[in-house]
C-alpha atoms as one frame of an Amber mdcrd trajectory, in Angstrom:
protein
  44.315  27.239  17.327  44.167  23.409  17.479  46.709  21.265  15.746  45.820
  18.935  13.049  47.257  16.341  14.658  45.766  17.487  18.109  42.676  18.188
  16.250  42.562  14.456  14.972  43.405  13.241  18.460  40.077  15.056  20.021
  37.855  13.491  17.506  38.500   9.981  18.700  42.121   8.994  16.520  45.583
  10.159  15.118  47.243   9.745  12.232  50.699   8.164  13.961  54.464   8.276
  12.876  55.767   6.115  10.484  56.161   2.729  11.278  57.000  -1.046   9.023
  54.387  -2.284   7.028  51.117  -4.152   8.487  51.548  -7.771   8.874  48.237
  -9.487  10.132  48.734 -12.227  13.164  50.204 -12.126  16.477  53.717 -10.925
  16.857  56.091 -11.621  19.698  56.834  -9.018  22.604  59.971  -7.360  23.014
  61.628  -6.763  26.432  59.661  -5.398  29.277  60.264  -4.244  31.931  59.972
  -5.755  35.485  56.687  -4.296  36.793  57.669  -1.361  39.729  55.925  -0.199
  42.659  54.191  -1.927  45.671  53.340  -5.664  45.075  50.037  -6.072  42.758
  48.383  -8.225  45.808  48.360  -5.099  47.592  46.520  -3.515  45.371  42.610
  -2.360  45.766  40.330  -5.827  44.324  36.587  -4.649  45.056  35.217  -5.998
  41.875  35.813  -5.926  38.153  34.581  -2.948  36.430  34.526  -2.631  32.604
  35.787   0.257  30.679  34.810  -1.047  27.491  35.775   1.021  24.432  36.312
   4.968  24.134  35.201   7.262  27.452  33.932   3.869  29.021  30.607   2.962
  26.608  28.979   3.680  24.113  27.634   7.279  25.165  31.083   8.271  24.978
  30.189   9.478  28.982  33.405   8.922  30.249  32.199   8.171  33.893  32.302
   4.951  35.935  30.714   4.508  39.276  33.308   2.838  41.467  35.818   4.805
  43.168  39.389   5.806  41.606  42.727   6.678  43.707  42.724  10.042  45.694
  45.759   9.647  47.614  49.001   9.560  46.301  49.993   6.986  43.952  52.248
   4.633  42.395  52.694   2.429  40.059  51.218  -1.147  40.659  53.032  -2.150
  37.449  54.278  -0.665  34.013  55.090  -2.321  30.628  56.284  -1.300  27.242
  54.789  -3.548  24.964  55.443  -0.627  21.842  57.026   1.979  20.734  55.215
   4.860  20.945  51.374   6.316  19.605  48.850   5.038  22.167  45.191   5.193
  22.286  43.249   5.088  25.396  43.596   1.728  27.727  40.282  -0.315  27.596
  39.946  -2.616  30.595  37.701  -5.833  30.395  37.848  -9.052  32.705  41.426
  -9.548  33.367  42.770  -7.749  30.713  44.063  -4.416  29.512  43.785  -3.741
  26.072  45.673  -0.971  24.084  46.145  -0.231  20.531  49.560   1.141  19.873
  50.212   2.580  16.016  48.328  -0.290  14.548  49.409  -3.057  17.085  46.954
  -3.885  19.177  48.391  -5.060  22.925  46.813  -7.332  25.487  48.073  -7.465
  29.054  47.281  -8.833  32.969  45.025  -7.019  34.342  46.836  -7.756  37.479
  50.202  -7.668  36.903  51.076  -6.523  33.035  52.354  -9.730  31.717  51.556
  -9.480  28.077  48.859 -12.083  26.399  49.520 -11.486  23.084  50.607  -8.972
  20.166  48.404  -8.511  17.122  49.406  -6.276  14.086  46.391  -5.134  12.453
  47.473  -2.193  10.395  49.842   0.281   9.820  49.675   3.906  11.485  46.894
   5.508  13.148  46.294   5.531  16.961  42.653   4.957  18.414  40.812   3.117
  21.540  39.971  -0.044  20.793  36.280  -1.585  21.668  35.284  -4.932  23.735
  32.696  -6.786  23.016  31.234 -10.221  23.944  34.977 -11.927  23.829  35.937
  -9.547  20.044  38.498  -6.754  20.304  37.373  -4.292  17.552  40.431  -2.393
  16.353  40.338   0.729  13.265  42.847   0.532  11.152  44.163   4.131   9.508
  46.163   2.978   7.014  46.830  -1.074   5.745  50.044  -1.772   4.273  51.090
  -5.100   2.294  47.826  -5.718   1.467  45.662  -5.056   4.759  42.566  -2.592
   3.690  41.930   0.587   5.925  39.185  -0.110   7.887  37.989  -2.409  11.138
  39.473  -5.528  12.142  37.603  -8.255  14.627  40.299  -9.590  17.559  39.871
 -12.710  19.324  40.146 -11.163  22.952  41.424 -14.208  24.270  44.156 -15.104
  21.719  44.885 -12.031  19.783  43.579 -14.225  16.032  42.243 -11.832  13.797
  39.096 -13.108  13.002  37.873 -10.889   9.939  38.354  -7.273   8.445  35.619
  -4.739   7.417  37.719  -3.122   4.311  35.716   0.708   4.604  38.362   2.184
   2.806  38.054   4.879   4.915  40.819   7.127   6.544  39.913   6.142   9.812
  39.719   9.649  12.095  37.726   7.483  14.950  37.652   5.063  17.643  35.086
   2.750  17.295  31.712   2.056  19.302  30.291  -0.477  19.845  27.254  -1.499
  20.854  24.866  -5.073  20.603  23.813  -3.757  17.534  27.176  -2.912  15.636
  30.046  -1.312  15.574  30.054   2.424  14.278  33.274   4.538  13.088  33.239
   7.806  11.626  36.534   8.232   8.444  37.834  11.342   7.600  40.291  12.996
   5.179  39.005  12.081   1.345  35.994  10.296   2.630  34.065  12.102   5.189
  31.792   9.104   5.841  29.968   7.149   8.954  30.073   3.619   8.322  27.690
   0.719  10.363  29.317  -2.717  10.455  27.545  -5.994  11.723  29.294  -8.296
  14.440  29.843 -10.762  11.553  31.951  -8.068   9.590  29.020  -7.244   6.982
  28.445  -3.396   6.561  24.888  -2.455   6.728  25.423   1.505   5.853  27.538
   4.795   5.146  26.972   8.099   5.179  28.370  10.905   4.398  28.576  13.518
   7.440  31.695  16.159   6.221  35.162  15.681   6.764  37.031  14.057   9.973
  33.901  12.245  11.175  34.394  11.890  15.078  33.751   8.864  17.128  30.307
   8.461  16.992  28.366   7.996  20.556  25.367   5.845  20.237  21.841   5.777
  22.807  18.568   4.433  22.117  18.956   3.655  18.831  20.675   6.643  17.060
  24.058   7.274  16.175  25.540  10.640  16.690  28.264  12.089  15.182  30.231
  15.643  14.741  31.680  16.500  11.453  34.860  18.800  12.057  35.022  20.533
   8.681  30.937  20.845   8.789  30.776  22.414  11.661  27.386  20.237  12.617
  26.011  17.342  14.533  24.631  14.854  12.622  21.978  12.061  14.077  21.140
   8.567  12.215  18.456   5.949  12.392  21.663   2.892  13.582  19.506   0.088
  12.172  19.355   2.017   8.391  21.990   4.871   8.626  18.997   7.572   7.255
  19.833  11.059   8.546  17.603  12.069  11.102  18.388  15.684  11.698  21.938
  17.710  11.621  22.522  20.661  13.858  24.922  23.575  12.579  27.505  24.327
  15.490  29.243  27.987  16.119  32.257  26.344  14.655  34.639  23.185  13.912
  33.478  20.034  16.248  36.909  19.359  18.447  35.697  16.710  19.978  33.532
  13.297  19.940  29.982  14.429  21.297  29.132  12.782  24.933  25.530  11.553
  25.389  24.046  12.783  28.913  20.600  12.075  29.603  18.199  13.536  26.917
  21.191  15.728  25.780  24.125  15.516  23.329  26.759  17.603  24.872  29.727
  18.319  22.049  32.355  21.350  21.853  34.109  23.089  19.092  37.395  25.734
  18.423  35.275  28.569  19.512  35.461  27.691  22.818  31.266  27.031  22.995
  30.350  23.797  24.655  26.681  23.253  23.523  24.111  20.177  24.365  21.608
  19.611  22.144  17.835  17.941  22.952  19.138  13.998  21.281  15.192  13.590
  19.757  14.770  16.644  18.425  18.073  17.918  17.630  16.976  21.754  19.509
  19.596  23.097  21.574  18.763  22.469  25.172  21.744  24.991  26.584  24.692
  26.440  25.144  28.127  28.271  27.470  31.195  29.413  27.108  33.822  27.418
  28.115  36.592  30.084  28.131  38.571  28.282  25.784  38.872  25.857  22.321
  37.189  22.492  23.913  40.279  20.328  23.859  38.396  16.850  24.010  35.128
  15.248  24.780  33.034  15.733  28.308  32.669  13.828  30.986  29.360  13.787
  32.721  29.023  12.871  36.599  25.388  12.805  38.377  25.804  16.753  39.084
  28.390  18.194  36.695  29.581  18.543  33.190  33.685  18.377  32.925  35.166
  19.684  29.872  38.719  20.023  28.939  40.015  23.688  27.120  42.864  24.781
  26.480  45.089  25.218  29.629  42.272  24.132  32.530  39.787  21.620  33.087
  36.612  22.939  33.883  33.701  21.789  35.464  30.100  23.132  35.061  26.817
  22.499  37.327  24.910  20.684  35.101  21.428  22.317  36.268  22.409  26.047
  35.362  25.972  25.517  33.437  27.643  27.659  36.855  31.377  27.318  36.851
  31.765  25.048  39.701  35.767  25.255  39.218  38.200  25.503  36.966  41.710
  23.807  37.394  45.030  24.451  35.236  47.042  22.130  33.387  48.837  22.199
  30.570  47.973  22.761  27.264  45.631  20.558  25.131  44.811  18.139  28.241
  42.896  14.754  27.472  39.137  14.397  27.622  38.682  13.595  31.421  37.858
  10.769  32.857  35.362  10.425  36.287  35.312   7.522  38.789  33.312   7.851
  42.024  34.843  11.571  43.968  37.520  12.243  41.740  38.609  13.357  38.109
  41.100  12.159  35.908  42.927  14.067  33.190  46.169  14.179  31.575  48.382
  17.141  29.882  51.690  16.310  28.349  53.860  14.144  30.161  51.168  14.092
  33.552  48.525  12.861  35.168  46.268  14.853  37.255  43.642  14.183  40.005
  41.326  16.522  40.977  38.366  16.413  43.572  35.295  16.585  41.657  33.178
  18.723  44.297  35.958  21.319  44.271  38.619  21.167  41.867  41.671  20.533
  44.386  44.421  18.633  42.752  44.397  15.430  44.720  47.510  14.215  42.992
  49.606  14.342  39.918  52.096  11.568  38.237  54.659  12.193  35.924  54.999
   9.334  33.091  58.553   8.813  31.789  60.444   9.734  28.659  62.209   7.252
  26.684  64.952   7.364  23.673  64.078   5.623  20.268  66.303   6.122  17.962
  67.202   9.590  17.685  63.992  10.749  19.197  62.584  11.411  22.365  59.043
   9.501  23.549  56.760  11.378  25.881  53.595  12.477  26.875  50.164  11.162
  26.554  47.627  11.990  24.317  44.894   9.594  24.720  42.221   9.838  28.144
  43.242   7.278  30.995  41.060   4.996  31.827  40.137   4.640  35.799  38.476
   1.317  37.301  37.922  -0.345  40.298  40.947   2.264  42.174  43.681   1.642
  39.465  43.991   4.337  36.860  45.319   3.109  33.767  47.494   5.294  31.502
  49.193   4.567  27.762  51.970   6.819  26.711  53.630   8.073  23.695  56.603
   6.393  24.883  55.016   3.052  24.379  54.398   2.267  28.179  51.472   1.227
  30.409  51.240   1.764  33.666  48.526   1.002  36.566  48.392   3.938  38.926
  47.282   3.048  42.422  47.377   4.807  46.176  50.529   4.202  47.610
């Protein structure tokens, strides 16, 4: 059985450990430390590759077409720039965002040297979402006076520029997309919600308790309800309900858009894809195991994360291609050119995606705050242009290249 909190995670967000009270503004950093590993100018430079918002774009795909590290590797750099609750790195231009418990980070791309600070709530952990120069950040809970919701970043300075008060329990990262940005609340509310660039919401719906990231193609908005145990599609200009699909049991993950097909998987252990214009199941498998997080799709292959293993499926007859262990509850994975990227507890893990051998593996650190002990990550990495990029629940990020 899935955790709550776990549960929460796979859907796109986390409720996070208490922190002080939301101030808005930018907020100075604290000590860092000096970045480690072999000199940055060393590192791999062919290009600059966006991972813009949650599993890459808005089809939630989690899949990138340059190549990431397959030898051993190192770290480039590593900051701490918070104290612990990280959602997944989102890499734009020459910067690394990352929203930390409700402070949203920006660093060099190049060498971690923080840009700015920006509190924008209280509590809550998601993946923040880029889009032409805005940062769009959820906010789980507000505190002195901040309404749960979406805040607007300036990606340059770190100014917030306006807040979309959804009242909404925020269970999701959001997407974006030219059109909007979508977010799916959860807890008492249960509700999608539509917001316009300018901060203006043009719809809500209600889907079912702990609405998951919604993944957005060709004008519809698709999103699983966990407690409904269904897969919902809406019109994204009006928000009307276009068809919802009953699932063998609780969603456990954001769905992942692949072709013509909305893949999602639930506690059951049955990963399912589903025809995205007619809502009829196109294919349905066992995936020998609770789906721990969303899919990845590559040109050949589905890779899904359950319980223990990551597994990867030929996507013309849902074969097992391979099936690798890790630790429990691993991340939703994360493809870049040959090679797949998870992580399970306190590791990283590469794996050849033609046959499943572990290419490498990198241990993140643990770190002391307070009277507890930081570790792990819970949130996908992010891989680009050969760096890998990893936030951890000790409050660090680090750039993983080959040695």
């Amino acid at each position: 059985m899935v955790s709550r909190r776990r549960y929460l995670r796979t859907l796109g967000s986390a409720a996070a450990l208490p922190t002080a009270a939301a101030a808005s503004g930018c907020v100075g950093f604290g000590a860092s430390p000096t970045p480690t590993g072999t000199p940055v100018e060393n590192r791999p430079a062919d290009g600059r590759s966006t991972v813009g918002q949650f599993q890459a774009d808005a089809r939630n795909g989690g899949a990138v077409d340059p190549s990431g590290p397959t030898a051993d590797v190192e770290p480039y750099w590593r900051r701490t720039p918070a104290k612990y609750d990280a959602g997944q790195p989102v890499v734009t231009g020459d910067a690394v965002f990352v929203l930390f418990a409700g402070t949203l980070v920006s660093l060099d791309r190049e060498d971690g040297d923080p840009n700015w600070r920006t509190r924008v709530g209280h509590d809550g952990e998601s993946t923040p979402a880029v889009h032409d120069g805005t940062v769009y950040a959820t906010v789980w809970n507000g505190g002195e006076g901040v309404d749960r919701g979406l805040a607007a970043v300036d990606a340059d300075s770190g100014e917030v520029l306006w807040r979309a008060a959804t009242e909404l329990d925020v269970t999701s990262s959001p997407t974006v997309t030219d059109g909007g940005v979508f977010l799916g609340g959860g807890y008492e509310n249960e509700t999608v919600v539509a917001v316009d660039h300018d901060g203006a919401e043009r719809w809500r719906a209600d889907l079912g308790e702990y609405a998951s990231t919604p993944a957005v193609r060709d004008g519809t908005v698709h999103a699983a309800g966990g407690e409904t145990n269904a897969l919902v599609a809406y019109d994204a200009e009006t928000g009307e309900e276009r068809r919802r699909t009953d699932l063998d049991g609780r969603a456990t993950a954001a769905p992942t858009v692949a072709g013509s097909d909305v893949l999602v998987g639930d506690e059951s252990g049955t990963l399912s894809a589903f025809d995205a214009a007619s809502g009829e199941p196109s294919w349905t498998t066992d995936a020998g195991g609770p789906v721990a997080g969303s899919p990845a799709v590559a040109d050949d292959a589905v890779i899904a994360p359950v319980e223990g293993a990551l597994v990867a499926l030929e996507r013309a007859d849902r074969s097992e291609r391979w099936r690798a262990p890790v630790a429990a509850e691993p991340t939703a994975p994360f493809v870049a050119g040959d090679a797949c990227y998870v992580a399970a507890r306190r590791a990283v893990h590469a794996f050849g995606l033609a046959d499943g051998d572990e290419l490498w593996s990198f241990g993140t650190r643990e770190r002391n705050y307070t009277d507890v002990v930081l570790a792990g990550v819970s949130a996908p990495v992010a891989a680009v242009d050969g760096v890998v990029f990893v936030a951890t629940q000790a409050g660090d990020v680090y750039a993983l290249g080959e040695a």
